[in-house]
C-alpha positions in Angstrom: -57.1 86.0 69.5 -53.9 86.9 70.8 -51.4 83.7 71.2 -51.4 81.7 74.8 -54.4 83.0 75.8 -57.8 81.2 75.9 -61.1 82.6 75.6 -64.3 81.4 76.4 -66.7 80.8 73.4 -69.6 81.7 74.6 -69.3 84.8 76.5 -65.6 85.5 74.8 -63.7 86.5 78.1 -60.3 85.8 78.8 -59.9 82.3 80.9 -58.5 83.5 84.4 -56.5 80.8 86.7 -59.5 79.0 88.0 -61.3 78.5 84.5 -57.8 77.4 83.4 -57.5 74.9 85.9 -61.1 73.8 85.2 -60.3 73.5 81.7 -63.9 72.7 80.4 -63.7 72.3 76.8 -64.1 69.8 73.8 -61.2 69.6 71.4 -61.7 66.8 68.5 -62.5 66.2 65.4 -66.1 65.1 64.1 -66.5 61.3 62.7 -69.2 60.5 60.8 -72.6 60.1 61.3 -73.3 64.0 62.0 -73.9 66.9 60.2 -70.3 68.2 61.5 -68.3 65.2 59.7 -64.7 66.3 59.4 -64.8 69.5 61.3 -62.7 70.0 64.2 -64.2 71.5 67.7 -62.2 73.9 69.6 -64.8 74.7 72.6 -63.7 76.2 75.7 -65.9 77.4 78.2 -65.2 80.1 81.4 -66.8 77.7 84.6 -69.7 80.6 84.5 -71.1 79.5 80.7 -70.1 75.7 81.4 -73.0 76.1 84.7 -75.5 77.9 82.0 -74.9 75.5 79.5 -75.1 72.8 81.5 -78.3 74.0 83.2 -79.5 74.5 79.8 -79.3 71.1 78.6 -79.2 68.2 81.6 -83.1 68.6 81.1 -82.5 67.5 77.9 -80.8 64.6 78.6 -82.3 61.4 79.2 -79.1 59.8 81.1 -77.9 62.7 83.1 -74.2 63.0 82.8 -73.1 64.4 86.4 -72.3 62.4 89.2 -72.6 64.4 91.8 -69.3 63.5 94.8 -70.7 64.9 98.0 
């Protein structure tokens, strides 16, 4: 990955200026109690893959985690 530039996970393009200024991504590091204890996440996702993944997974849910501001 070339430096200062940030690429989506998931589809692996090249964040433009508005997935920059959405910035959706996860950067920690795993406690304990998963099956990822100790790893770091470095997840950044372009806004097109953060809508698929999230309409992948809110039916999952069983507290949905967007509140929608209209």
């Amino acid at each position: 990955m070339a430096k200062g530039k940030t690429l989506c996970n998931l589809c692996g393009k090249e964040f433009n200026e508005r997935d920059m200024q959405e910035n959706f991504g996860i950067h920690t590091r795993v406690g304990y109690g998963s099956k990822y204890d100790g790893d770091d996440v470095e997840l950044d996702l372009c806004c097109e893959c953060f809508d698929k993944l999230m309409d992948r997974i809110i039916p999952e849910f069983k507290i949905n985690p967007i509140i929608e501001n209209m």
